[in-house]
C-alpha positions in Angstrom: 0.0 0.0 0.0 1.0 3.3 -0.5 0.4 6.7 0.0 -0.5 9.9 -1.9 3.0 11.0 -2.4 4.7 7.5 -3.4 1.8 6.8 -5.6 2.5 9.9 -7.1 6.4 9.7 -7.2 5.9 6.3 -8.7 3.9 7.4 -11.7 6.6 10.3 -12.2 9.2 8.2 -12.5 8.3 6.0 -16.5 10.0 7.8 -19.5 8.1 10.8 -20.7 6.2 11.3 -17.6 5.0 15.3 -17.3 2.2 15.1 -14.5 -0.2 13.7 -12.4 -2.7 14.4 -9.5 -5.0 12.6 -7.3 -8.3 14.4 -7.6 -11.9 13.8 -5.7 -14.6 13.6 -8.5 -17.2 14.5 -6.0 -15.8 18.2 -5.4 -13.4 18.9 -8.1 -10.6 19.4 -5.9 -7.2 18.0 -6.2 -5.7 15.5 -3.7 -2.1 15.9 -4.3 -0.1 16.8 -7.5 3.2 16.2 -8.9 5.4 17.4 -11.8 4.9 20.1 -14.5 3.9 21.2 -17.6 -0.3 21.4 -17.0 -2.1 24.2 -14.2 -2.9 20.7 -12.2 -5.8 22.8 -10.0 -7.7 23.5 -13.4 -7.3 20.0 -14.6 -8.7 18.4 -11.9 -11.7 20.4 -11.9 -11.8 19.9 -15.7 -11.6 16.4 -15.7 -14.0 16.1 -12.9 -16.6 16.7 -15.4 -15.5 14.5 -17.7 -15.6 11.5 -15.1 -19.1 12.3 -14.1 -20.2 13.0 -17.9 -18.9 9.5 -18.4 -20.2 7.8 -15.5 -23.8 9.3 -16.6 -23.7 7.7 -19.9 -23.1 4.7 -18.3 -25.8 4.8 -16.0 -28.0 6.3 -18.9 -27.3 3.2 -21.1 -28.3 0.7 -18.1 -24.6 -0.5 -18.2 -23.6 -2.5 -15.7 -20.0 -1.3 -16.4 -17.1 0.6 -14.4 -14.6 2.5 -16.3 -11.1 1.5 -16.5 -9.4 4.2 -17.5 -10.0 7.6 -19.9 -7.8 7.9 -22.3 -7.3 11.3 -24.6 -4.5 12.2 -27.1 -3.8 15.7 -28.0 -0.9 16.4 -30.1 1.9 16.2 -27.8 0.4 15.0 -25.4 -1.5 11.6 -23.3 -3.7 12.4 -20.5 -4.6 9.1 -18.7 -7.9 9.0 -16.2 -8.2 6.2 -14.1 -11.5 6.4 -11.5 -9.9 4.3 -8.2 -11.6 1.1 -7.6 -10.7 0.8 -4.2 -11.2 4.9 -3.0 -14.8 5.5 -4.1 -14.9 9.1 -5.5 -11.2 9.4 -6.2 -9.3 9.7 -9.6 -6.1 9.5 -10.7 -4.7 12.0 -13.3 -1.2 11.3 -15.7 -0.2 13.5 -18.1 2.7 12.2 -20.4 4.8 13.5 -23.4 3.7 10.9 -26.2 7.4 11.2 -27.8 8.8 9.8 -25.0 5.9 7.8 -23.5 5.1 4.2 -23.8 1.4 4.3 -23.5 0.9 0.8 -22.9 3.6 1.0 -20.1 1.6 4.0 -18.7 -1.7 2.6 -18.9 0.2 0.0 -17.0 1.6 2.0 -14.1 -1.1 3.8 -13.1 -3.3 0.7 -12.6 -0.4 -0.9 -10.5 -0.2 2.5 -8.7 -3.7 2.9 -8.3 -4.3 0.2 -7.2 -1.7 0.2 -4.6 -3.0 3.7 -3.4 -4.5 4.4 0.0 -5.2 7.9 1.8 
């Protein structure tokens, strides 16, 4: 098990790695952050609101689904959204360089990490 910070520390450390934040979907607000390159505080309120669009959908289309993870490509750029399955109301962000990334490898790490996470 580990904590906010390793969690976070752990995701920094794969190739290509820019960001990443812990963020509770219920209020928007960020958990914990590390790295640069995004405004972290405006990303986790952004990304709030995709996560509850999504889980809307879901619930809209009488799925009897979780989500995995989000994934969107920009140009330069992965962002990785993975709801916690184990922290009810809890996200984790990643933001990597897709250059340098291995996106399999990322997808990878933060489900080890989340999984791992605890508060």
């Amino acid at each position: 098990m580990a904590n906010l910070t390793d969690s976070l520390n752990d995701l920094m450390s794969l190739e290509g790695a820019l960001c990443a934040a812990v963020v509770d979907y219920n209020s928007g607000m960020m958990l914990a952050s590390a790295g640069t390159g995004v405004d972290m505080e405006l990303a986790a309120a952004g990304n709030t609101e995709v996560v509850r669009a999504k889980m809307k959908t879901i619930k809209a289309l009488g799925l009897n689904e979780n989500i995995d993870d989000i994934l969107i490509t920009l140009g330069k750029q992965y962002h990785i959204i993975r709801p916690c399955s184990r922290l009810a109301g809890i996200f984790v962000y990643y933001v990597l360089d897709n250059k340098r990334a291995n996106l399999a490898l990322a997808r990878r790490k933060v489900t080890d990490v989340e999984s791992a996470m605890t508060m």
